[in-house]
C-alpha positions in Angstrom: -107.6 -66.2 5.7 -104.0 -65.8 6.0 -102.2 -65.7 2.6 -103.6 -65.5 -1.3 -102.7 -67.1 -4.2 -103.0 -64.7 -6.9 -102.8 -65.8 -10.9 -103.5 -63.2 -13.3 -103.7 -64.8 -17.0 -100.9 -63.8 -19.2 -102.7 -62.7 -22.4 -100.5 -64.1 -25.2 -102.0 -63.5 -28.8 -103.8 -60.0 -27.4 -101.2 -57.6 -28.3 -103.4 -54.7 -26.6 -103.9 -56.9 -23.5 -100.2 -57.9 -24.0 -99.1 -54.3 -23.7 -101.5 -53.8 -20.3 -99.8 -57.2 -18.6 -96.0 -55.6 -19.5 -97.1 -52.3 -17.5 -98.5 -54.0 -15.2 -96.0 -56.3 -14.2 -93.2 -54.0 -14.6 -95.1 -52.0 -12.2 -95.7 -55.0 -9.6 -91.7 -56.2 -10.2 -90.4 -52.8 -8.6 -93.5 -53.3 -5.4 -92.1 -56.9 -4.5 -88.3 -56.2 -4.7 -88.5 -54.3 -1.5 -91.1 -56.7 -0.2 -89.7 -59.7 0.9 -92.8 -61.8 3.0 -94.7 -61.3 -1.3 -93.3 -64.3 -2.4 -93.7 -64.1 -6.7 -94.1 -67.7 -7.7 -93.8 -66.9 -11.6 -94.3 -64.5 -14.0 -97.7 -64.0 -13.2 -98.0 -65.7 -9.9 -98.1 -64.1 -6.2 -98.0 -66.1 -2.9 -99.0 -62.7 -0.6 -99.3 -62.8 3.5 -102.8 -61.0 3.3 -101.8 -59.8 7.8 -99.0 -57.6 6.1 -99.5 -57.2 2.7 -103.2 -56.6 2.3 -103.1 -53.4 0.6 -100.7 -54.9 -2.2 -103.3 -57.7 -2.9 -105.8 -54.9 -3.2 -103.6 -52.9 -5.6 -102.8 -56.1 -7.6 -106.4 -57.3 -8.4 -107.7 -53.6 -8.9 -104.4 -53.4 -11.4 -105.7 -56.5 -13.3 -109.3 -55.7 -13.2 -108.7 -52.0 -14.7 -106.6 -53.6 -17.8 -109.1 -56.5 -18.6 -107.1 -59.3 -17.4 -108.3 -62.4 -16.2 -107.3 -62.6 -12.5 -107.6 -65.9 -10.0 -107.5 -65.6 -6.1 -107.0 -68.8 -3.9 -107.0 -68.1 -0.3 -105.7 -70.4 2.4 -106.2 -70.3 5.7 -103.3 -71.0 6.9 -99.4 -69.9 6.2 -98.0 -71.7 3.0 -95.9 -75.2 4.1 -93.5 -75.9 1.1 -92.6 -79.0 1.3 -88.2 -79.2 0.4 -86.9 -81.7 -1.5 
């Protein structure tokens, strides 16, 4: 595996869970800035190089898991291609 998709569920209508998903993406916005192979898709969507940026995947689903929030991973074997149009 070569790179992860990561999704963590924006919990809109929770305003507990809502206040956990501000923290926590405040606190992943300041990780990717200097960062520049974590590609942040959206809001709550990370395209992450697992060969360089393993440990921020780690910290990323740990972060989600420890505030409740539903969290996705799609892995690929293979570099992202995005296709330009």
């Amino acid at each position: 595996m070569k790179t992860a998709i990561v999704i963590i569920e924006i919990p809109y209508g929770q305003d507990d869970a809502m206040k956990h998903w501000r923290q926590l993406a405040e606190f992943f916005a300041d990780r990717t800035k200097s960062r520049p192979e974590i590609e942040k898709l959206a809001e709550n969507v990370w395209l992450i190089p697992l060969e360089s940026a393993l440990p921020f995947f780690g910290t990323l689903v740990h972060g989600a898991h420890e505030h409740h929030l539903k969290c996705r991973t799609l892995f690929l074997d293979e570099t992202a291609q995005w296709v330009k149009s």
